[in-house]
C-alpha positions in Angstrom: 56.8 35.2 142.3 55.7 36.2 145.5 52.1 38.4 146.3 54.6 40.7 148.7 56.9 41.5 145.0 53.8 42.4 143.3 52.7 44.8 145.8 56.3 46.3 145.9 56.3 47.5 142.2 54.3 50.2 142.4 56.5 52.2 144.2 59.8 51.5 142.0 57.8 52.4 138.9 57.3 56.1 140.8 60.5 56.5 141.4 61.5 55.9 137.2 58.7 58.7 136.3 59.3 61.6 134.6 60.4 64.9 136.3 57.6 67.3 136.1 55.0 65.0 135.9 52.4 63.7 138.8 50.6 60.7 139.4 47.9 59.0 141.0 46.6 56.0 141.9 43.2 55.2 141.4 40.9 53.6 143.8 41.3 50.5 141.0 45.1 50.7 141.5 45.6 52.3 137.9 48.3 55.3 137.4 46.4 58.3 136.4 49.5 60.6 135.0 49.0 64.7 135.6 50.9 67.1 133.1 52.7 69.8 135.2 51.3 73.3 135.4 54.9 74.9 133.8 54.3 76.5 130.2 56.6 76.7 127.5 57.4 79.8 125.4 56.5 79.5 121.9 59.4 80.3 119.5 59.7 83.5 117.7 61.6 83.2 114.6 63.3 86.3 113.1 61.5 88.5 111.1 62.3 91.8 109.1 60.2 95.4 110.6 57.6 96.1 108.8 57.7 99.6 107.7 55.2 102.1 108.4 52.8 103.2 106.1 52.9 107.4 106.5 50.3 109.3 104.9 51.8 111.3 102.3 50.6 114.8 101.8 49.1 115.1 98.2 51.6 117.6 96.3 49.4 120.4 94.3 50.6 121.3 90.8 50.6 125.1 89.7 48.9 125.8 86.4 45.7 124.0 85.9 43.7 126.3 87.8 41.0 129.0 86.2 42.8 132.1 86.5 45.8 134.4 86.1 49.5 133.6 86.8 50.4 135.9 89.0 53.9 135.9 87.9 51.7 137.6 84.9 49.8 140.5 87.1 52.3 143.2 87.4 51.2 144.4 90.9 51.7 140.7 92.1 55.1 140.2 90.2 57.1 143.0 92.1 55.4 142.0 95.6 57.2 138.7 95.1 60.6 140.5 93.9 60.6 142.6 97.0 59.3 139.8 99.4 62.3 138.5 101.6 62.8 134.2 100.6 63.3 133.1 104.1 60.6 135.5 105.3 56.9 134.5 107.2 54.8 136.2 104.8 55.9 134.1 101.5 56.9 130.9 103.9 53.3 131.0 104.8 51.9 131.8 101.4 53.7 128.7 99.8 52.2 126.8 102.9 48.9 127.8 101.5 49.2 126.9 98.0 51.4 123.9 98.0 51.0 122.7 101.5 54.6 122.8 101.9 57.5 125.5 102.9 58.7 124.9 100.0 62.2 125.1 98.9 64.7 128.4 99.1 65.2 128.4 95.5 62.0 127.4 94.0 59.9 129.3 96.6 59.5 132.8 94.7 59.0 130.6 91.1 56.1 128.4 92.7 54.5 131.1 93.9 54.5 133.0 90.4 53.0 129.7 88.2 50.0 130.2 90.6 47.0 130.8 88.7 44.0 129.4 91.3 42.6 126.4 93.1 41.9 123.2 91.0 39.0 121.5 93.0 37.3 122.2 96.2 39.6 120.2 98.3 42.4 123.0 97.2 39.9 125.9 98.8 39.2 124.1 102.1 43.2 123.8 102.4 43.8 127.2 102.0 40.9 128.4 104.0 42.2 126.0 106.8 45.7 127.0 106.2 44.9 130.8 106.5 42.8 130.3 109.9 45.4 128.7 111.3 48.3 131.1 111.1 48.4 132.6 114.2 50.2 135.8 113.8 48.4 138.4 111.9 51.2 140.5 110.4 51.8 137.5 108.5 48.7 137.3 106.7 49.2 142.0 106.1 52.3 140.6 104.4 50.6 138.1 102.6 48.1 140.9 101.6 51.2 143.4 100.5 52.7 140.8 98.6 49.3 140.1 96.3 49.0 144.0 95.9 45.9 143.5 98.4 45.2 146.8 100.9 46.7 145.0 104.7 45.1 147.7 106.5 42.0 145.3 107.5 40.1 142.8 110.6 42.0 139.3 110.7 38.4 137.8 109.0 38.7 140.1 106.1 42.4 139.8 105.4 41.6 136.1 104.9 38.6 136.2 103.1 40.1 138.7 100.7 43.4 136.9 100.2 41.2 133.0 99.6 39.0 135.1 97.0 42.4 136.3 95.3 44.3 133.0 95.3 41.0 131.1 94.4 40.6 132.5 90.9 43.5 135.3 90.4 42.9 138.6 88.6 44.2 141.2 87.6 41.2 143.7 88.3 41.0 146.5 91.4 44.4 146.0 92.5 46.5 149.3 93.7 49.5 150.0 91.2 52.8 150.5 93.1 54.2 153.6 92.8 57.2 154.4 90.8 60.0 157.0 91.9 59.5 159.7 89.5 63.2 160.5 88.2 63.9 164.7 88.5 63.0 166.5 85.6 65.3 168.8 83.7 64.4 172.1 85.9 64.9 170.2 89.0 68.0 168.3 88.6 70.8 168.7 91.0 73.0 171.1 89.4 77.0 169.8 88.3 79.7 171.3 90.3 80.8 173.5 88.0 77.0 174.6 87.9 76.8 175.0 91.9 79.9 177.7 91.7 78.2 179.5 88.6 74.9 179.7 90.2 76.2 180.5 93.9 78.8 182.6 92.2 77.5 185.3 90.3 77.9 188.0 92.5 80.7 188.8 90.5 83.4 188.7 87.5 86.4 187.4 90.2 84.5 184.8 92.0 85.7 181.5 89.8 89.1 182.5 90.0 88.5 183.0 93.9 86.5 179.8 94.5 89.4 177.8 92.3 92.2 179.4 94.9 89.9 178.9 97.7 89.1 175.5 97.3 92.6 174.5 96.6 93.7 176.1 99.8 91.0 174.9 102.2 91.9 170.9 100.4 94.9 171.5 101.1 94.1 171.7 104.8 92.8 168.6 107.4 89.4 170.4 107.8 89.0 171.1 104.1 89.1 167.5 103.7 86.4 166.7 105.2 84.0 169.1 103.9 81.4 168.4 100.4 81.9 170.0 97.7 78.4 171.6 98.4 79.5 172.8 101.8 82.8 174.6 100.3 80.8 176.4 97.8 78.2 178.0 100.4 81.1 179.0 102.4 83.1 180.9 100.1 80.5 182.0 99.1 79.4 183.9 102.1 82.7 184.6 102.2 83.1 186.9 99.0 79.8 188.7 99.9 81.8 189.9 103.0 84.7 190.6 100.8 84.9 194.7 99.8 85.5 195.9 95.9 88.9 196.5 96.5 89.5 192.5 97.8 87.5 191.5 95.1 89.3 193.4 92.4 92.4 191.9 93.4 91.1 188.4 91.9 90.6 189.9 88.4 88.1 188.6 86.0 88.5 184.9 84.7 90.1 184.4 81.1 87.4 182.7 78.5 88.3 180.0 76.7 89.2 180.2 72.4 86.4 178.1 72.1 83.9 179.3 74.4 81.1 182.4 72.8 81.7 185.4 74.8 78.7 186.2 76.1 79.6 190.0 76.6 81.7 191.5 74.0 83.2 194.0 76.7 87.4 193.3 77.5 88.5 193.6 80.9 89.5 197.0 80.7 86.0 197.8 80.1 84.9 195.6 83.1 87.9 197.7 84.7 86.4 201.3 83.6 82.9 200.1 85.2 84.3 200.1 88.8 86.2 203.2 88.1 84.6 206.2 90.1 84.1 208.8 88.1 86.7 211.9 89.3 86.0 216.0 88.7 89.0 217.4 86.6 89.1 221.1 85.7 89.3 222.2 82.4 92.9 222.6 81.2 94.1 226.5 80.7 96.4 225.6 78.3 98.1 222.9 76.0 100.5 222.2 78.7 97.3 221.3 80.8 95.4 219.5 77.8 98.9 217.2 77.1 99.3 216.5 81.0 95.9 215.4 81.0 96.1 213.2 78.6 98.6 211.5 79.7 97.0 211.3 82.9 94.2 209.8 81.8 96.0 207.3 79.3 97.9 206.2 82.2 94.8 205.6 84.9 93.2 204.2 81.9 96.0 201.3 81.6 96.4 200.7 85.1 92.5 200.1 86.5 92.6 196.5 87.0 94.7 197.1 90.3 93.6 199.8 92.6 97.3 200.8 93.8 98.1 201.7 90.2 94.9 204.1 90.0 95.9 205.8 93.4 99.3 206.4 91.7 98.1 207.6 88.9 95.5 209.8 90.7 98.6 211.1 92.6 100.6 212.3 89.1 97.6 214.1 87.6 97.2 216.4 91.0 101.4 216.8 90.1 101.3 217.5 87.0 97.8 219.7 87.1 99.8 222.1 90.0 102.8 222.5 88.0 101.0 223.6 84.7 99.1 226.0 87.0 102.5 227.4 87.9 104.1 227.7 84.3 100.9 229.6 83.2 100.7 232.1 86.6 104.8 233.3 85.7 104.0 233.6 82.3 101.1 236.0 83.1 103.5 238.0 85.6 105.8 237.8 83.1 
């Protein structure tokens, strides 16, 4: 083998070299080989997420604090009754106790199986809790709802309503007030009552009011007056009414069972509005018999004042013609 082959390898082994990879020749005549400057990726191999860790709020138990239920305190008891569910003031309230909302139909139940904070952790959360809220009228409902006065500055609101929730009591708190119910004297009186007592300005009136009533309900304004309103208006409408109207209505029959109050009949309610009338004294029996049937006869008829004007009318008759029989027998 030749010197010239020798020096001829050297370039045949450069062109068998790897791709990617540089060399050199040394000033001895030895390769030096280069590694190329391209990285590789390193291989990620599939792995499941990792979940989260989340910080989960610590949830505070009722009933193992120092004080009073205040599903127990009266005052307290019917704040919560008349509190709204979904309103701010108990939203907020369970916020403060609980740290949480709370659920719709737990809310009002949690809220009653408070009876105070456990540790000093529970006070700083309500004291943070209450400076927080930002709208005042939700801490005054807050304060209505524990029986506490809501009429007060934003710092004393809260530091009234943490001294109640911290230890609750049942001391200093205002009572609500109940609707007193009417008493006997000052009930509304019955219907029956309201015709009596706006009726008593005399005998006729029930039987006119009955009529009266029937005949305005029978009509399309009647219908859509009270019962109240009908009675004051016939009413004023038989004050306006003369005797003579009035008499027409008669006096109303009492019941078998009903105690008569006045042991005078009608005819003697009848003689009462009778006027009394001047007769002259009779000159003889003729006159003393006509009389008497005169007066029998007025007598029967004064419940209706066109049989008293007829009977008024026969007595004048009867008086002129006894006047006469006695003048011929004295010319006679």
């Amino acid at each position: 083998m030749s010197t010239a082959d020798a020096t001829e390898k050297p370039p045949q082994a450069e062109d068998h070299q790897q791709p990617g990879v540089e060399s050199e020749m040394s000033s001895e005549g030895e390769d030096i080989i280069r590694k190329s400057t391209r990285r590789s990726k390193p291989v990620e191999h599939f792995a499941p997420p990792q979940k989260r860790k989340v910080d989960v709020k610590k949830k505070v138990q009722a009933g193992e604090g120092k004080g009073i239920k205040l599903g127990d305190i009266e005052v307290v008891s019917k704040g919560i009754s008349k509190a709204a569910v979904d309103g701010e003031g108990l939203k907020r309230l369970h916020v403060c106790l609980f740290n949480s909302i709370g659920k719709e139909s737990t809310r009002k139940r949690d809220i009653r199986a408070w009876n105070g904070s456990q540790s000093a952790e529970d006070r700083e959360r309500m004291e943070k809790t209450l400076t927080a809220t930002k709208k005042q009228e939700s801490l005054r409902e807050i304060a209505r709802t524990l029986g506490l006065p809501a009429s007060q500055s934003r710092t004393a609101l809260e530091e009234s309503i943490l001294r109640f929730l911290d230890v609750p009591k049942d001391e200093g708190l205002k009572k609500p007030k109940t609707k007193r119910r009417a008493s006997a004297t000052g009930r509304a009186p019955s219907r029956g009552a309201k015709g009596r007592g706006a009726g008593r300005q005399g005998s006729g009136f029930s039987n006119f009011l009955a009529q009266r009533t029937k005949e305005l309900k029978a009509t399309e304004a009647g219908k859509l007056l009270t019962p109240k309103e009908v009675t004051e208006m016939l009413s004023v409408e038989w004050t306006s009414m003369s005797s003579v109207e009035k008499a027409a209505f008669g006096t109303p029959q009492k019941a078998a069972g009903q105690k008569r109050k006045r042991s005078s009949t009608a005819g003697g309610a009848g003689a009462k509005t009778k006027k009394p009338r001047e007769v002259s004294e009779p000159t003889s029996k003729a006159e003393e018999s006509s009389s008497d049937d005169s007066s029998s006869d007025t007598s029967s008829s004064s419940s209706s004042s066109s049989s008293r004007s007829s009977a008024s009318g026969s007595e004048e008759n009867s008086a002129e013609e006894s006047q006469e029989e006695t003048h011929t027998d004295k010319v006679g």
